[in-house]
C-alpha positions as CSV (number, residue, x, y, z in Angstrom):
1,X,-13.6,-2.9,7.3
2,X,-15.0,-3.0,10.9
3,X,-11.7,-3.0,12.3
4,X,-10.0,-0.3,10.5
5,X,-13.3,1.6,11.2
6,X,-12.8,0.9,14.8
7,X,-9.3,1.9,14.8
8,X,-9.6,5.0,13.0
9,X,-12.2,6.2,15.4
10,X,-9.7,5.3,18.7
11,X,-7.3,7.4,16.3
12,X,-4.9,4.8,13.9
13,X,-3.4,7.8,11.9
14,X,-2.6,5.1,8.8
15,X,-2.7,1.5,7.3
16,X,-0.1,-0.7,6.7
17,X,-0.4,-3.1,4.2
18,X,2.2,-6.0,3.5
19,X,1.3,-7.1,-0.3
20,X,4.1,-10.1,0.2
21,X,1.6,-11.9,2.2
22,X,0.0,-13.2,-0.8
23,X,-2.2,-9.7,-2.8
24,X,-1.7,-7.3,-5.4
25,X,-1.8,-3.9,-4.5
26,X,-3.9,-3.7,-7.6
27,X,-6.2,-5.8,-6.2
28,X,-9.7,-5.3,-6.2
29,X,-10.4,-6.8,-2.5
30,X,-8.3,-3.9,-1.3
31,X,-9.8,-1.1,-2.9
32,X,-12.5,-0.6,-0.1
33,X,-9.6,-0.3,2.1
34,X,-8.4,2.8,-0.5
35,X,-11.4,4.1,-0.6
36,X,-12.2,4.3,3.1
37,X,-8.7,6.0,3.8
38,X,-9.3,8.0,1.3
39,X,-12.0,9.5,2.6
40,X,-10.7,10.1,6.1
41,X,-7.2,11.2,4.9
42,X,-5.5,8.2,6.2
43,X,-1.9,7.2,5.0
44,X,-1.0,3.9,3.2
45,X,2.2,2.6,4.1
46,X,2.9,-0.8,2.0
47,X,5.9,-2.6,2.1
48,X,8.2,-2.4,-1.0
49,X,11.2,-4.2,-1.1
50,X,12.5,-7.7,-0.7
51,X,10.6,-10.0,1.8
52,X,11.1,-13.6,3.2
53,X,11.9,-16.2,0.5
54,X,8.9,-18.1,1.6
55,X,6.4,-15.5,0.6
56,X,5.2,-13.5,-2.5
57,X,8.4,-11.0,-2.7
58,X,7.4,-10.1,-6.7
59,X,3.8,-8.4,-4.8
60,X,5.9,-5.5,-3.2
61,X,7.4,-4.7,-6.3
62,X,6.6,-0.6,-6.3
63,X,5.9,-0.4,-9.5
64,X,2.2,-1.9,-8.4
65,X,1.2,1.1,-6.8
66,X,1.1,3.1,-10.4
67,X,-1.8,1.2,-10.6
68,X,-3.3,2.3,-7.5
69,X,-2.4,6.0,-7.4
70,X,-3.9,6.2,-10.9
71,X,-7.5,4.6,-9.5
72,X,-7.0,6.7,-6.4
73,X,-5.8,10.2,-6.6
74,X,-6.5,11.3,-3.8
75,X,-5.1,8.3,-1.6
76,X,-2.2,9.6,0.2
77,X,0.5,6.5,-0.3
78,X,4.1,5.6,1.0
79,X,6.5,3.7,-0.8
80,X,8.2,1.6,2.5
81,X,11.9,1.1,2.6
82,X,11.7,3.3,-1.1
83,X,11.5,0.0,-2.7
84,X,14.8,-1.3,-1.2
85,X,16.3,-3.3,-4.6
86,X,13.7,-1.3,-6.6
87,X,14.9,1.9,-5.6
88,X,15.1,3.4,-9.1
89,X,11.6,2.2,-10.1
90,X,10.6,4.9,-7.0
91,X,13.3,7.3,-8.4
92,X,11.6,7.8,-11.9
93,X,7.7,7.4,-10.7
94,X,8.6,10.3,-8.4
């Protein structure tokens, strides 16, 4: 948290968050993260789409963030690469 802090005061306009590296975007560990660009009227970009076979591909299904957007309204989120093989999960939450 003191490090996005830090970066939004130097001016970071976003977060990125890559949920193949092993979290839900549902989870709750992130959800201070939601909260605090939330607040400030940050962006968050997650990746959706396939990753490396090596990590948790199945976490950036976009279908996840229903979850999210429902819990945070107000959080301003962006689908990356549209869900690449997903596409049409995107397509009909949009």
């Amino acid at each position: 948290m003191e490090l996005l802090a830090a970066a939004a005061d130097r001016g970071a306009r976003g977060l990125k968050l890559y949920p193949p590296m092993g979290f839900l975007p549902t989870d709750a560990i992130v959800d201070q993260l939601y909260e605090f660009c939330s607040a400030r009227g940050l962006p968050v970009l997650f990746h959706t789409g396939p990753s490396v076979p090596t990590l948790h591909a199945n976490n950036a299904q976009p279908s996840h963030l229903d979850g999210v957007a429902r819990r945070f309204p107000e959080l301003r989120i962006i689908k990356g690469h549209c869900g690449h093989e997903w596409w049409e999960s995107v397509a009909v939450a949009v």
